[in-house]
C-alpha positions in Angstrom: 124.0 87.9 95.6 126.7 88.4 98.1 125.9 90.9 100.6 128.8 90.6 102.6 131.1 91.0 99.9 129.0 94.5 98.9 129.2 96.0 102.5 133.0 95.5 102.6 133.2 96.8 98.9 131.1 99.9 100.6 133.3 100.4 103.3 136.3 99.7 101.1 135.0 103.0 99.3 134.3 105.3 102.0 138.7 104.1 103.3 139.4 104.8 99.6 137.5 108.8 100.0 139.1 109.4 103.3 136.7 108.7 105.4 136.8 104.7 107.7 134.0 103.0 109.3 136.0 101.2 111.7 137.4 105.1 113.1 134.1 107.4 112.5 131.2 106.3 114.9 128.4 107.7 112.8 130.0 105.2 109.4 130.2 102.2 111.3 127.1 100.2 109.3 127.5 102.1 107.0 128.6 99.4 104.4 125.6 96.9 105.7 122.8 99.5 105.4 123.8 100.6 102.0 123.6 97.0 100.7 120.3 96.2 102.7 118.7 99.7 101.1 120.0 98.3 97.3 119.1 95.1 97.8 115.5 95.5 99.9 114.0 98.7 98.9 116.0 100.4 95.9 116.6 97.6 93.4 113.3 95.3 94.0 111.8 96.1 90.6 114.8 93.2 88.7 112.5 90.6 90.8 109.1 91.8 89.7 107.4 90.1 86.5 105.8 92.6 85.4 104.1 90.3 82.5 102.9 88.3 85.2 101.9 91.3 87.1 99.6 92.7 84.3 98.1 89.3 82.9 97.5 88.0 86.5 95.0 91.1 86.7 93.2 91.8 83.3 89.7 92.3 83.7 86.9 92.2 80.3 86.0 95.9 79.9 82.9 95.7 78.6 81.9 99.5 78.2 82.3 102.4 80.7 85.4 104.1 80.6 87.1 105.0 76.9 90.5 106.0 79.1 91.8 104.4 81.9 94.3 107.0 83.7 96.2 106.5 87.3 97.9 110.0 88.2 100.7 111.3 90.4 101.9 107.6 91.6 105.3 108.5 93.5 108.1 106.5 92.4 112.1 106.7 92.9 114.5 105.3 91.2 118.0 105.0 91.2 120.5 106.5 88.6 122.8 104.0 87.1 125.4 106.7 86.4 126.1 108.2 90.2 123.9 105.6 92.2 121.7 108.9 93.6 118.4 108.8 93.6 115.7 110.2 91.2 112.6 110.9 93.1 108.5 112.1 91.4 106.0 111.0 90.3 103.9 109.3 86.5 101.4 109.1 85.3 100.1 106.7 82.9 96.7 105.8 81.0 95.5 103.9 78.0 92.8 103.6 75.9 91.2 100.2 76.0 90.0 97.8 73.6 88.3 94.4 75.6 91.0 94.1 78.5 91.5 96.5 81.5 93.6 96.1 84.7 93.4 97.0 88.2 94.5 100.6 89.3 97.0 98.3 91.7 98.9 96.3 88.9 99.3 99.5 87.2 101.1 101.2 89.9 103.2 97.8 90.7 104.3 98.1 86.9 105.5 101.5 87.8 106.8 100.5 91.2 108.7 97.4 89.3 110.5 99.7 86.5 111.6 102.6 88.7 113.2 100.2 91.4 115.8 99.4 89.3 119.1 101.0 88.1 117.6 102.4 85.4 117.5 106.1 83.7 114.3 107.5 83.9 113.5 107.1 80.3 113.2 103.7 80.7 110.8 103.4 83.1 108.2 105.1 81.2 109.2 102.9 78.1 109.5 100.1 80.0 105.6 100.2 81.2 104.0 101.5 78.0 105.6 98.5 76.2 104.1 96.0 78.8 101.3 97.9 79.0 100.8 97.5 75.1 102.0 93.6 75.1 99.5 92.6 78.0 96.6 94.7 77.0 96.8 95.5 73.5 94.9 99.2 74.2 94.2 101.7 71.5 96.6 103.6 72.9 99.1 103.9 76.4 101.0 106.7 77.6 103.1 107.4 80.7 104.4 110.7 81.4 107.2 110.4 84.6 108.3 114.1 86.3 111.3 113.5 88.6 114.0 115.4 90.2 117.2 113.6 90.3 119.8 114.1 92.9 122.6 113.7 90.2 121.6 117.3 89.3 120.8 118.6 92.6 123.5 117.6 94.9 126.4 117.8 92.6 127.4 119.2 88.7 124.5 121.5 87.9 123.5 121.9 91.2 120.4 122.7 90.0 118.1 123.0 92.4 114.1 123.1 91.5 114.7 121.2 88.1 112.6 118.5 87.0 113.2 116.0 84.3 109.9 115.0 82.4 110.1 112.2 79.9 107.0 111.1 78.0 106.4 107.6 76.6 103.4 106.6 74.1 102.4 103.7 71.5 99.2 104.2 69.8 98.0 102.4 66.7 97.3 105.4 64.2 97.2 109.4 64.2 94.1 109.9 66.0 95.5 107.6 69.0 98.4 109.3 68.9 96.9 112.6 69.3 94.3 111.5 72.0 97.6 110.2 73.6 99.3 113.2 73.1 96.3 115.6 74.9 96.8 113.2 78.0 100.1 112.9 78.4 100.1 117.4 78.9 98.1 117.0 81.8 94.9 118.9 82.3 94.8 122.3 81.3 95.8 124.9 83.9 
């Protein structure tokens, strides 16, 4: 990772728009924080195994709970088409068989997919399937509600609109449908 190279590539792009960092007072930096904001904050989740994540916190459920559901976890994420970013919340929750987690590993999983470059599809897939691989539940869903800048700051321009994107494996109809009743929420 160069970061050098991406701060001058920044302020390359701001000259190439009309507007220079080495002229306009509130730009100068510019090029620097961007890259530290990528590379810190906005695009941790590449570093993250999540396997190792999951597996490094399964518990033996022995009875109690037939669901396991963490709520309204905030998450943003970054959209790999305009590089704005796509800010909300998930959900998720499985049904388990012998292995549980902590409530923490699952919101690092989240944490770990959103922080990436990635559409927000994929973020929901991305922790059902690891979800699935690491615990082998009954069932796991993630519903993920976001409002994306892409929509709000430029094209549609609409403002208010939410994007929500549900993701769910179970292993036969009945999973799938006790999935299903999760993944709408609580009744109003």
């Amino acid at each position: 990772m160069d970061r050098a190279a991406a701060a001058k590539a920044i302020d390359a792009f701001l000259v190439a728009i009309g507007r220079d960092p080495r002229v306009e007072p509130e730009l100068r930096e510019t090029g620097k924080r961007v890259t530290d904001a990528f590379v810190d904050e906005l695009t941790t989740g590449y570093a993250v195994d999540v396997d190792a994540v999951l597996a490094g916190n399964v518990i033996a459920h022995v009875g109690g709970a037939s669901v396991v559901e963490l709520r309204d976890v905030a998450l943003t994420t970054m959209c790999p088409h305009h590089l704005m970013a796509g800010i909300g919340k998930a959900t998720v929750g499985f049904a388990p068989k012998d292995r549980i987690v902590g409530v923490g590993a699952l919101a690092r999983v989240l944490d770990a997919f959103a922080r990436r470059l990635t559409l927000q599809e994929a973020i929901g897939e991305g922790v059902v399937a690891a979800i699935e691989r690491n615990l082998a539940p009954r069932w796991v869903a993630c519903r993920v509600e976001m409002s994306h800048a892409c929509m709000i700051a430029r094209g549609e321009r609409a403002h208010g609109a939410k994007l929500v994107t549900f993701a769910m494996r179970g292993v036969d109809d009945a999973a799938r449908a006790e999935a299903v009743r999760f993944v709408q929420g609580p009744a109003a």
